[in-house]
N, CA, C and O atoms as a printed pandas DataFrame, in Angstrom:
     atom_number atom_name residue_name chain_id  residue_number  x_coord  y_coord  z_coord
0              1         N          UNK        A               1   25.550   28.687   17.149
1              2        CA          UNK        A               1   25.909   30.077   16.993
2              3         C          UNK        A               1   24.792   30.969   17.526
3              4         O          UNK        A               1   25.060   32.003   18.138
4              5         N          UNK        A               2   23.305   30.497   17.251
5              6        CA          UNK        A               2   22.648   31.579   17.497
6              7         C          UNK        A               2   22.576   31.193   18.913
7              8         O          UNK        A               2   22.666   32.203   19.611
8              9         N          UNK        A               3   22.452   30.144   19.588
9             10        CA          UNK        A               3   22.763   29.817   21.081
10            11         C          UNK        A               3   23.209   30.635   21.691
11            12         O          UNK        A               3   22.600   31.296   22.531
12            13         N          UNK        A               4   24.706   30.785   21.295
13            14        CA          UNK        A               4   26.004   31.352   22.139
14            15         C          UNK        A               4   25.037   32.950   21.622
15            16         O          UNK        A               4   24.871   33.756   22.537
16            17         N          UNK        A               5   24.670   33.190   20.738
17            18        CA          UNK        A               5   24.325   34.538   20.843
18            19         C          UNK        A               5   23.507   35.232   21.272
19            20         O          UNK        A               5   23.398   36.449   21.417
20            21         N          UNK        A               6   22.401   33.671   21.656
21            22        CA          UNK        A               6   21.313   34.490   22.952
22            23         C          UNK        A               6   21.942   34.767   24.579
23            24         O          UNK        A               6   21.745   35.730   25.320
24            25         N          UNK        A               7   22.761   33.533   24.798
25            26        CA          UNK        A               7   23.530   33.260   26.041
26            27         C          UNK        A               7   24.780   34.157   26.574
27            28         O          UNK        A               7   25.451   34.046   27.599
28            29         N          UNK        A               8   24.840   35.026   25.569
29            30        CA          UNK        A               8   26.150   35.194   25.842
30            31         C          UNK        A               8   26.234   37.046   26.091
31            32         O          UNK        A               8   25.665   37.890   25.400
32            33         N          UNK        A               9   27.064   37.266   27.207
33            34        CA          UNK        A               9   26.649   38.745   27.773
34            35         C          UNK        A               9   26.764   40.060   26.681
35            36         O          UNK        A               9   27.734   39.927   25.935
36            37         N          UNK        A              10   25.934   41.351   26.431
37            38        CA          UNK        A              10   26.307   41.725   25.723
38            39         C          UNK        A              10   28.096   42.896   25.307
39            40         O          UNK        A              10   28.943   43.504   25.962
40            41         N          UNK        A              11   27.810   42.618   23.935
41            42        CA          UNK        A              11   29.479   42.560   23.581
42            43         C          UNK        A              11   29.505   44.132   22.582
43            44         O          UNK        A              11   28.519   44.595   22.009
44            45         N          UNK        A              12   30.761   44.677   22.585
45            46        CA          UNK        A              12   31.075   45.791   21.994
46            47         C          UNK        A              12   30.772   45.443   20.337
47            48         O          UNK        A              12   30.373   44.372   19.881
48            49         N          UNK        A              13   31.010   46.374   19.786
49            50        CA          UNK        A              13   30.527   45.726   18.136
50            51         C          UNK        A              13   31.565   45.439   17.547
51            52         O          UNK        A              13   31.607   44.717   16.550
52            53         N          UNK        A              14   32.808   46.122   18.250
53            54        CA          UNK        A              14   34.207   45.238   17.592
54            55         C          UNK        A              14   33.959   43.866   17.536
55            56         O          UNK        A              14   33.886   43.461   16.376
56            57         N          UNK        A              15   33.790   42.938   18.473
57            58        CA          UNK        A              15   33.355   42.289   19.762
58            59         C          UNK        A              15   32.647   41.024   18.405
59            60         O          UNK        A              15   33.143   39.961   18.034
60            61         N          UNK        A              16   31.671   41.539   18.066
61            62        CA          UNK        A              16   30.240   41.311   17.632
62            63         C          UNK        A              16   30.834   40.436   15.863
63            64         O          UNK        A              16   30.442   39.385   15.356
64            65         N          UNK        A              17   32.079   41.641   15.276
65            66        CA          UNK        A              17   32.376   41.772   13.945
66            67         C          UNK        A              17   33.066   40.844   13.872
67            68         O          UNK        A              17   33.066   40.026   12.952
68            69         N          UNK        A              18   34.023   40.839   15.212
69            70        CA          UNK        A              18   35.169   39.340   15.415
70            71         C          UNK        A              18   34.250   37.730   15.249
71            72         O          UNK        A              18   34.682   36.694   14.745
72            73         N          UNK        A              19   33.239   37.912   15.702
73            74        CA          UNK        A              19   32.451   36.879   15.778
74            75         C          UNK        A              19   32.126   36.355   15.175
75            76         O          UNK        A              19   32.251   35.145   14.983
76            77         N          UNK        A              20   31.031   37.927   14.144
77            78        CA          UNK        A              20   30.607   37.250   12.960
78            79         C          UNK        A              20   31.285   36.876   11.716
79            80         O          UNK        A              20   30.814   36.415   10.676
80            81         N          UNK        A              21   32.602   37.201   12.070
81            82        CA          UNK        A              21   33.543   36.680   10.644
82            83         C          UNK        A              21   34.030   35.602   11.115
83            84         O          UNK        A              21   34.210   34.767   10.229
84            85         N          UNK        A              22   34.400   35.178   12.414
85            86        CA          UNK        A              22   34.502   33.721   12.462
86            87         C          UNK        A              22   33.578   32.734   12.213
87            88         O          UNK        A              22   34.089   31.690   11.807
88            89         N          UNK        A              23   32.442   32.729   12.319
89            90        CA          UNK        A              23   30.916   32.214   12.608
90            91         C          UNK        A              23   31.230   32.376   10.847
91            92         O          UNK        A              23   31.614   31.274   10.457
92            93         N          UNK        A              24   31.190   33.321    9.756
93            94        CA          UNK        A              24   31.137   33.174    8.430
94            95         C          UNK        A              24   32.033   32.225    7.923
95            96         O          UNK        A              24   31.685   31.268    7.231
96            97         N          UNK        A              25   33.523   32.552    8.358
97            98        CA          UNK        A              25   34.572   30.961    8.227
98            99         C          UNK        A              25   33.938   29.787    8.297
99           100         O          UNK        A              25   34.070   28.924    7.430
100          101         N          UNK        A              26   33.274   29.671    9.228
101          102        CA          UNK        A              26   32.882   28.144    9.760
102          103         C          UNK        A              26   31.838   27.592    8.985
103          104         O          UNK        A              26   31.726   26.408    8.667
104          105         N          UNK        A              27   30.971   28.663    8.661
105          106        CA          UNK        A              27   30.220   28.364    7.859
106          107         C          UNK        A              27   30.054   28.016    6.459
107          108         O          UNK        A              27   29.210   27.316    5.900
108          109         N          UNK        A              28   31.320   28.837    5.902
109          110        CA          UNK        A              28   31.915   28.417    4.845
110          111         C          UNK        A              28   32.646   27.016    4.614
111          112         O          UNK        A              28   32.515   26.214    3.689
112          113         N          UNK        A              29   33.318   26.984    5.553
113          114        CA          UNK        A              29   34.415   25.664    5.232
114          115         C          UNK        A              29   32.997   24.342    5.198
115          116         O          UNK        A              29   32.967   23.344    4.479
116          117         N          UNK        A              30   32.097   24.723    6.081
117          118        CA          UNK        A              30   30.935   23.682    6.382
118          119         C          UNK        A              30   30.089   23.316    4.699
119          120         O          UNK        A              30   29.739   22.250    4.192
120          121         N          UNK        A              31   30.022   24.427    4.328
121          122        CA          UNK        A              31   29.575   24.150    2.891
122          123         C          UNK        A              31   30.311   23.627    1.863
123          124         O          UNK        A              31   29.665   23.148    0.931
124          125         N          UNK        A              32   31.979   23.591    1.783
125          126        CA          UNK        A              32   32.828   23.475    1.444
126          127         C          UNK        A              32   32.862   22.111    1.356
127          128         O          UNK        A              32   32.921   21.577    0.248
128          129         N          UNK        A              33   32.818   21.085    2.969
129          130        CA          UNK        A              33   33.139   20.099    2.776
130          131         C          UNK        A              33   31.654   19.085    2.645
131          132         O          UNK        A              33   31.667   17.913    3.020
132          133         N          UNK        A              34   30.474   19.717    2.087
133          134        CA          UNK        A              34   29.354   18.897    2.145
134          135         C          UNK        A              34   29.498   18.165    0.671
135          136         O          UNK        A              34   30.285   18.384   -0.250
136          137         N          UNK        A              35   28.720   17.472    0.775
137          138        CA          UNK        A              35   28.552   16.899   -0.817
138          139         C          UNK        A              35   27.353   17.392   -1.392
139          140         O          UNK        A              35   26.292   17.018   -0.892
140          141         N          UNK        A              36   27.339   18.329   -2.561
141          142        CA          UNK        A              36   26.122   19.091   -3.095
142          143         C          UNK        A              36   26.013   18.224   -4.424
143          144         O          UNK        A              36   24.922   18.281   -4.992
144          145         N          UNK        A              37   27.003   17.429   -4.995
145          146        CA          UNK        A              37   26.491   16.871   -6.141
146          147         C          UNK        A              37   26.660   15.577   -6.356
147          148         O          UNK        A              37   27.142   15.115   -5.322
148          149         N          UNK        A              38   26.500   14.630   -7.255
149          150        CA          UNK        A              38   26.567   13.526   -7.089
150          151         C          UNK        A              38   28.467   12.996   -6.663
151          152         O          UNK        A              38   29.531   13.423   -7.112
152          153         N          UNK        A              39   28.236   12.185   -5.883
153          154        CA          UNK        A              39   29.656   11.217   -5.844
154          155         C          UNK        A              39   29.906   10.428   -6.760
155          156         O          UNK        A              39   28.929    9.999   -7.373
156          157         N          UNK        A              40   31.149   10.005   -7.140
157          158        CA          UNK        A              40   31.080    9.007   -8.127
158          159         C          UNK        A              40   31.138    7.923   -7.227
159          160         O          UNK        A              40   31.694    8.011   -6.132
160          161         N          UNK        A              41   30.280    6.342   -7.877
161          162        CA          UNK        A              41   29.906    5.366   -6.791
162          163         C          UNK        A              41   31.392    4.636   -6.936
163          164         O          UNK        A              41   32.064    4.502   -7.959
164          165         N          UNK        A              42   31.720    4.155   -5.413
165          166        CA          UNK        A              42   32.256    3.561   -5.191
166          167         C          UNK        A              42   31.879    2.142   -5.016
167          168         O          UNK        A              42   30.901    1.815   -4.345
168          169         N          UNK        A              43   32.885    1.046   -5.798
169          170        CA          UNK        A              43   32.378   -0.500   -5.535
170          171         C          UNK        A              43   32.468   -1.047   -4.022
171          172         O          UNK        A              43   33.614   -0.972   -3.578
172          173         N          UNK        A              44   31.565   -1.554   -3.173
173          174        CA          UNK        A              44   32.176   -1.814   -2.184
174          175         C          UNK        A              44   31.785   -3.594   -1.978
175          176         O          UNK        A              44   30.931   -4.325   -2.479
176          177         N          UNK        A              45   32.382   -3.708   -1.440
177          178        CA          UNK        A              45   32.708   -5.475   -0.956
178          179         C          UNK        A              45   32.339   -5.510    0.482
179          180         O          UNK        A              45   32.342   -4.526    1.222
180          181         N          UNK        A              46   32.081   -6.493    0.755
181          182        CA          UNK        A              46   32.025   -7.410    2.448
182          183         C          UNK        A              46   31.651   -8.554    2.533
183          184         O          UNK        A              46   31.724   -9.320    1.571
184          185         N          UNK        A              47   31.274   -8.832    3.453
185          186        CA          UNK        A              47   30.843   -9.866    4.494
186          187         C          UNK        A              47   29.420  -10.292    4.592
187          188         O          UNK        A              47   29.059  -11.443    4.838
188          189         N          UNK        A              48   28.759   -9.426    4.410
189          190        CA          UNK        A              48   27.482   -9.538    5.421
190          191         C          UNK        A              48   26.608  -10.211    4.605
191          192         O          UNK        A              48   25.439  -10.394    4.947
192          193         N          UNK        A              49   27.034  -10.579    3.612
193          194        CA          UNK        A              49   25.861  -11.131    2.501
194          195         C          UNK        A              49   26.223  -12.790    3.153
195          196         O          UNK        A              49   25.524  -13.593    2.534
196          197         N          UNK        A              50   27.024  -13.434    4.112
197          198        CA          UNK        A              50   27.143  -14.508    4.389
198          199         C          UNK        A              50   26.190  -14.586    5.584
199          200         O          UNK        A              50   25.605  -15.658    5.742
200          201         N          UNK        A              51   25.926  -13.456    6.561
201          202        CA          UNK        A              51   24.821  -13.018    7.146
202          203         C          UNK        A              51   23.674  -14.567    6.369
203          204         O          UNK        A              51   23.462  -15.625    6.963
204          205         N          UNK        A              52   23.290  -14.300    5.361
205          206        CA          UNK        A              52   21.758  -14.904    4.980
206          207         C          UNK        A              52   22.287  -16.317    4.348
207          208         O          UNK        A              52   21.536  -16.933    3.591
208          209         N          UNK        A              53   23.402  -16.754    4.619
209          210        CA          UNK        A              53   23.654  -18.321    4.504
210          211         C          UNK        A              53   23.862  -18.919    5.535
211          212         O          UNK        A              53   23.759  -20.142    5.633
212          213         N          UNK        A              54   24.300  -17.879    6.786
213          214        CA          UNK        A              54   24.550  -18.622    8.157
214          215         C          UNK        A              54   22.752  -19.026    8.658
215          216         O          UNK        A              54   22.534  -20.019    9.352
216          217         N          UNK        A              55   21.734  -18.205    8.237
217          218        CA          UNK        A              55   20.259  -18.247    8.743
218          219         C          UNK        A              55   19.830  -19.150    8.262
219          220         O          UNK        A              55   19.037  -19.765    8.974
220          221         N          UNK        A              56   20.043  -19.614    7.116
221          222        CA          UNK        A              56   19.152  -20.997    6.564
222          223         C          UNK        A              56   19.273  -21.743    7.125
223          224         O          UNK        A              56   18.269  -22.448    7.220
224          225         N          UNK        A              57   20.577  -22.227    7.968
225          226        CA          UNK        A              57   21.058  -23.548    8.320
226          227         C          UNK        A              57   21.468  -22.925    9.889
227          228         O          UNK        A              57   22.045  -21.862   10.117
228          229         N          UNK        A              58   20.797  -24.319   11.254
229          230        CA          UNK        A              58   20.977  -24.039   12.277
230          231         C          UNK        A              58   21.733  -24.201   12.993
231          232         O          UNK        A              58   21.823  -23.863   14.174
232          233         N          UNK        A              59   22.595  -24.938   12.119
233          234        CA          UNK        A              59   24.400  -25.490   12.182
234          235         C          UNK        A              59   25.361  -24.028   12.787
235          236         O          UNK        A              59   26.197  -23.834   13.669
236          237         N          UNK        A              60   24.671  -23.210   11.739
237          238        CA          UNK        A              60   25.303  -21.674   11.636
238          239         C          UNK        A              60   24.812  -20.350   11.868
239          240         O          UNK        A              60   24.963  -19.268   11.301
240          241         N          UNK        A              61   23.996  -20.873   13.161
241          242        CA          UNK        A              61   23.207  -19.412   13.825
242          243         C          UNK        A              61   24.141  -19.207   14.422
243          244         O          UNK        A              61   24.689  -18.224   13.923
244          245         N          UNK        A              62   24.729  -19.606   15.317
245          246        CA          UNK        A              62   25.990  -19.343   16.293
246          247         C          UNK        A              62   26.916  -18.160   15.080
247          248         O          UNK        A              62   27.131  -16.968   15.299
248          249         N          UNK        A              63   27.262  -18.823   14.022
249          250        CA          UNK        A              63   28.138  -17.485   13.144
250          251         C          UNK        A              63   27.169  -15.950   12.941
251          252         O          UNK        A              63   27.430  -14.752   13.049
252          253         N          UNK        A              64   26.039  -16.694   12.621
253          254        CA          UNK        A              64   25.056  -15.104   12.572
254          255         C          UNK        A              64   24.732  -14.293   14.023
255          256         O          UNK        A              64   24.586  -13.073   14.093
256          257         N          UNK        A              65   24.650  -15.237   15.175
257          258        CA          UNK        A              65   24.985  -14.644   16.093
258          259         C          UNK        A              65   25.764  -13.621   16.430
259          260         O          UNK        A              65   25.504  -12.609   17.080
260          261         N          UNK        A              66   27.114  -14.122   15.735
261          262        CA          UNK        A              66   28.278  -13.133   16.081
262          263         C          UNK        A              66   28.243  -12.075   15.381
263          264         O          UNK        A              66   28.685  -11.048   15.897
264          265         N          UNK        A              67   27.653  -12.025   13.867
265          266        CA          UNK        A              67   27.887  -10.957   13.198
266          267         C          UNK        A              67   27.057   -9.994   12.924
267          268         O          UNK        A              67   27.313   -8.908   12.403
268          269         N          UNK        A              68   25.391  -10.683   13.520
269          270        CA          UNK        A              68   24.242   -9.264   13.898
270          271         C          UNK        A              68   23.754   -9.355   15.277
271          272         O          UNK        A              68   22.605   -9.005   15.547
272          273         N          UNK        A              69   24.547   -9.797   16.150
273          274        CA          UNK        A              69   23.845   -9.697   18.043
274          275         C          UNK        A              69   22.845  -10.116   18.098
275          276         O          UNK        A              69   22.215   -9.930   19.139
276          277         N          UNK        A              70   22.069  -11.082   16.707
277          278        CA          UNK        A              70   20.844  -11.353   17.456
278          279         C          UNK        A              70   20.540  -12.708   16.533
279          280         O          UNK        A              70   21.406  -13.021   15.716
280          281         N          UNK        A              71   19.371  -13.497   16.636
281          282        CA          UNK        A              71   19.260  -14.833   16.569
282          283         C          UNK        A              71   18.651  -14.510   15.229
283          284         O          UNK        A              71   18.241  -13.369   15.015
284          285         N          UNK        A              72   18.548  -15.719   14.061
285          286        CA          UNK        A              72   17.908  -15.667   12.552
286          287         C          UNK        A              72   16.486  -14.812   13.062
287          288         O          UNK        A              72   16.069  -13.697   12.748
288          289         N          UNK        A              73   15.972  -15.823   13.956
289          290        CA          UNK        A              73   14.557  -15.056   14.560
290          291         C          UNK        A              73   13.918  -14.046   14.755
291          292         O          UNK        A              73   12.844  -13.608   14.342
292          293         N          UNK        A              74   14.853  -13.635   15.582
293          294        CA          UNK        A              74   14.918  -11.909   15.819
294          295         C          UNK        A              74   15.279  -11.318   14.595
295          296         O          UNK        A              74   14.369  -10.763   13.979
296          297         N          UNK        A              75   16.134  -11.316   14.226
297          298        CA          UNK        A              75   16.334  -10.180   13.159
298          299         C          UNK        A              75   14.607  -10.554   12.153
299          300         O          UNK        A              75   13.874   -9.586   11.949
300          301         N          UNK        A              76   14.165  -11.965   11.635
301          302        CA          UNK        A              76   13.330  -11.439   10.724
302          303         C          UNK        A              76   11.978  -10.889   11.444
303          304         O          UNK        A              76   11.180  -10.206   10.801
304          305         N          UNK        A              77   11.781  -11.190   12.684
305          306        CA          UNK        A              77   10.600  -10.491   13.713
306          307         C          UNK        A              77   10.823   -8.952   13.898
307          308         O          UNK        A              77    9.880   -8.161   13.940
308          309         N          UNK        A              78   12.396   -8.510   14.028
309          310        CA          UNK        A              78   13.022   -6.997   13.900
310          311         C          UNK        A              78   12.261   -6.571   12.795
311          312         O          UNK        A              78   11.273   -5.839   12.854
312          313         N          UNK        A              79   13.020   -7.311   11.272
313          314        CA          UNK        A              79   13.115   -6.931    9.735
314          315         C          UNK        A              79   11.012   -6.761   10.092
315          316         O          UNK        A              79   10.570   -5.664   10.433
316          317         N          UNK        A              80   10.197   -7.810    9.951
317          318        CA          UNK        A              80    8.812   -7.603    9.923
318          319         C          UNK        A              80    8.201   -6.296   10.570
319          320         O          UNK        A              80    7.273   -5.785    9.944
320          321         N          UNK        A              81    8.582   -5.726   11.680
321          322        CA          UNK        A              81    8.081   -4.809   12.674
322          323         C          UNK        A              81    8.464   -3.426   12.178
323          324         O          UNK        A              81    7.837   -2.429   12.535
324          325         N          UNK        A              82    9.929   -3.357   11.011
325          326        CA          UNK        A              82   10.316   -1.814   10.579
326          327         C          UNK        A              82   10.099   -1.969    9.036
327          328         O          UNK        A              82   10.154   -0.950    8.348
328          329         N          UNK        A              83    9.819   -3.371    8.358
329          330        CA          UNK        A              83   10.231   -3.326    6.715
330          331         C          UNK        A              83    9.096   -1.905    6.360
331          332         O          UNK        A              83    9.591   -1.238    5.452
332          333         N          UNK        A              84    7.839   -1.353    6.813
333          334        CA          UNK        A              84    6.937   -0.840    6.123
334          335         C          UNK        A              84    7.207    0.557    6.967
335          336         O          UNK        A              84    6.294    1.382    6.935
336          337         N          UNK        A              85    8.070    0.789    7.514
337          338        CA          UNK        A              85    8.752    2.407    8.156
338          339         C          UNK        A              85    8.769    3.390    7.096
339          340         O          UNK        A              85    9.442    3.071    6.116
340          341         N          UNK        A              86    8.188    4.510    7.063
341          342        CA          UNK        A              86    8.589    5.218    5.900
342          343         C          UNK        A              86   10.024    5.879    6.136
343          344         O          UNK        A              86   10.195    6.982    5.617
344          345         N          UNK        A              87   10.854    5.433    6.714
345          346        CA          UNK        A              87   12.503    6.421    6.712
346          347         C          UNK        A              87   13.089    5.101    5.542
347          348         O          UNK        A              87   14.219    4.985    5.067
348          349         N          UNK        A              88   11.866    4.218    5.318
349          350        CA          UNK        A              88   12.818    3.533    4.081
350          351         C          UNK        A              88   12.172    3.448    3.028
351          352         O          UNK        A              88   12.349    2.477    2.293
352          353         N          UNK        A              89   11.180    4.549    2.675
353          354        CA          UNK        A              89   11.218    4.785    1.630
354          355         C          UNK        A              89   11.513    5.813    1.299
355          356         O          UNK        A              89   11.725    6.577    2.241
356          357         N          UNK        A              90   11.692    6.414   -0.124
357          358        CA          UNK        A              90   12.433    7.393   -0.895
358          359         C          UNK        A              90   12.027    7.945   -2.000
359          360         O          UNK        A              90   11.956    7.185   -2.966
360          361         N          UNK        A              91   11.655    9.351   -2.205
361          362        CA          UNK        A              91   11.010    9.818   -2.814
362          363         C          UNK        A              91   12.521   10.245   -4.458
363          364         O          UNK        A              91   12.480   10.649   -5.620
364          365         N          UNK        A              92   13.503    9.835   -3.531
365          366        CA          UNK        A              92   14.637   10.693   -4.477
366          367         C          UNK        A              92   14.823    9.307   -5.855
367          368         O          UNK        A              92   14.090    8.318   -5.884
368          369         N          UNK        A              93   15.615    9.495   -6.569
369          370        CA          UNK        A              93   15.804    8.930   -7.633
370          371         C          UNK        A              93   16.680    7.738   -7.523
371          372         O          UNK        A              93   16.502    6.747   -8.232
372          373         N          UNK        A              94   17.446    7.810   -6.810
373          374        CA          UNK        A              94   18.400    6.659   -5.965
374          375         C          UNK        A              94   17.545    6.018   -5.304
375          376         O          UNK        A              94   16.645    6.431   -4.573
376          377         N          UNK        A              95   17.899    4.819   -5.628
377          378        CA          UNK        A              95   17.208    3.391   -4.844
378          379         C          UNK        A              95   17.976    3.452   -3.366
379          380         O          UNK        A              95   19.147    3.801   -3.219
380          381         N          UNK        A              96   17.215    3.106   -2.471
381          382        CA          UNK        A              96   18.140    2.634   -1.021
382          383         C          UNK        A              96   18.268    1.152   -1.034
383          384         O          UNK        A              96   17.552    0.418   -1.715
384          385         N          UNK        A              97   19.038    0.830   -0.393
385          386        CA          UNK        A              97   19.222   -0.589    0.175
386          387         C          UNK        A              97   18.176   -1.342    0.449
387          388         O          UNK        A              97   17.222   -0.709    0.901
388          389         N          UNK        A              98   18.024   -2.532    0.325
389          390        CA          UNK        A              98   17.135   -3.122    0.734
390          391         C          UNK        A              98   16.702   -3.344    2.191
391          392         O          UNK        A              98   17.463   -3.873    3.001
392          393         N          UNK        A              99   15.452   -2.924    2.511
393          394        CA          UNK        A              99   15.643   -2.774    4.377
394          395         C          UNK        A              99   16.296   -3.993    5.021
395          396         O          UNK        A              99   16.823   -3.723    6.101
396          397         N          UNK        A             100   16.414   -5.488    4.568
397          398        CA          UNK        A             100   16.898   -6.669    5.124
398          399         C          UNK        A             100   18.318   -6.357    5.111
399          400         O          UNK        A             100   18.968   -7.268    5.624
400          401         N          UNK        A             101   19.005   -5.406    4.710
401          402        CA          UNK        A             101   20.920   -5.229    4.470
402          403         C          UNK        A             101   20.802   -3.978    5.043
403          404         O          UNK        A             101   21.887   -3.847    5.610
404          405         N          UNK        A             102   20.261   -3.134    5.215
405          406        CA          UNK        A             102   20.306   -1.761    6.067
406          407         C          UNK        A             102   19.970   -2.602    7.488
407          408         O          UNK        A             102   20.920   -2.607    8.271
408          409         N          UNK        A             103   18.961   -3.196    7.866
409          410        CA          UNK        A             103   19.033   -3.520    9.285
410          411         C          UNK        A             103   20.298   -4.344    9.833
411          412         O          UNK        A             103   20.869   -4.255   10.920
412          413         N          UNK        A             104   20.612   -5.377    8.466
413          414        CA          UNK        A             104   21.840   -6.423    8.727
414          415         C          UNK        A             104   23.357   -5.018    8.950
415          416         O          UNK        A             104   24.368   -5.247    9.615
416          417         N          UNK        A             105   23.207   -4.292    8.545
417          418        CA          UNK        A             105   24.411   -3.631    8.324
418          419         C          UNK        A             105   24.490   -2.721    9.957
419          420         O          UNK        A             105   25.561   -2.617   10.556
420          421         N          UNK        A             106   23.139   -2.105   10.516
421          422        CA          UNK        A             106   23.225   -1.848   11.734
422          423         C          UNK        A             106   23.439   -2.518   12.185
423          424         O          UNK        A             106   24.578   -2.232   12.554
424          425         N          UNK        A             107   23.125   -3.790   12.712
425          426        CA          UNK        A             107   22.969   -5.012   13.574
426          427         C          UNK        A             107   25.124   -5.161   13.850
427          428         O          UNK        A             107   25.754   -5.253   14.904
428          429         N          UNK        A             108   25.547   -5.126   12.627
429          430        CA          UNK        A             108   26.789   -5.554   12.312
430          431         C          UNK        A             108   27.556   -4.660   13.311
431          432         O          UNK        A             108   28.784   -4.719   13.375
């Protein structure tokens, strides 16, 4: 918005009023659909926890292959090189994921 309002040629104040009440819509509905308070948690289920039974055994890298693009190896040489990143730690009250299921879950 403020973009288009440096860029953009100047405008009558009718012009200006049309704008800024659309630009207020948008901005509204934007606050509207954020999440400001807690969610209630949803249970969720998957897959990926088979992720760390296909790695033990070399029978079944080929399955972990398929389901994080990369070899047992790599991912724990990946997991070693970001586990101490501070975007995974958290100052808030909610625990995050464990970085070994946040990287498995990108990878996925």
């Amino acid at each position: 918005m403020a973009t288009r309002a440096m860029l953009q040629p100047l405008l009558k104040w009718k012009e200006y009023i049309q704008i800024g009440s659309m630009d207020h819509n948008i901005l509204l509905k934007l606050i509207h659909t954020q999440y400001h308070w807690d969610r209630p948690k949803v249970p969720k289920g998957g897959t990926i926890h088979l992720a760390w039974h296909y790695a033990k055994n070399p029978e079944f890298h080929g399955h972990f292959i398929n389901m994080l693009h990369m070899t047992p190896h790599s991912f724990r040489t990946l997991l070693s090189l970001i586990c101490d990143g501070k975007v995974f730690m958290t100052c808030s009250s909610r625990l995050q994921a464990p970085v070994q299921l946040q990287l498995a879950v990108t990878q996925y």
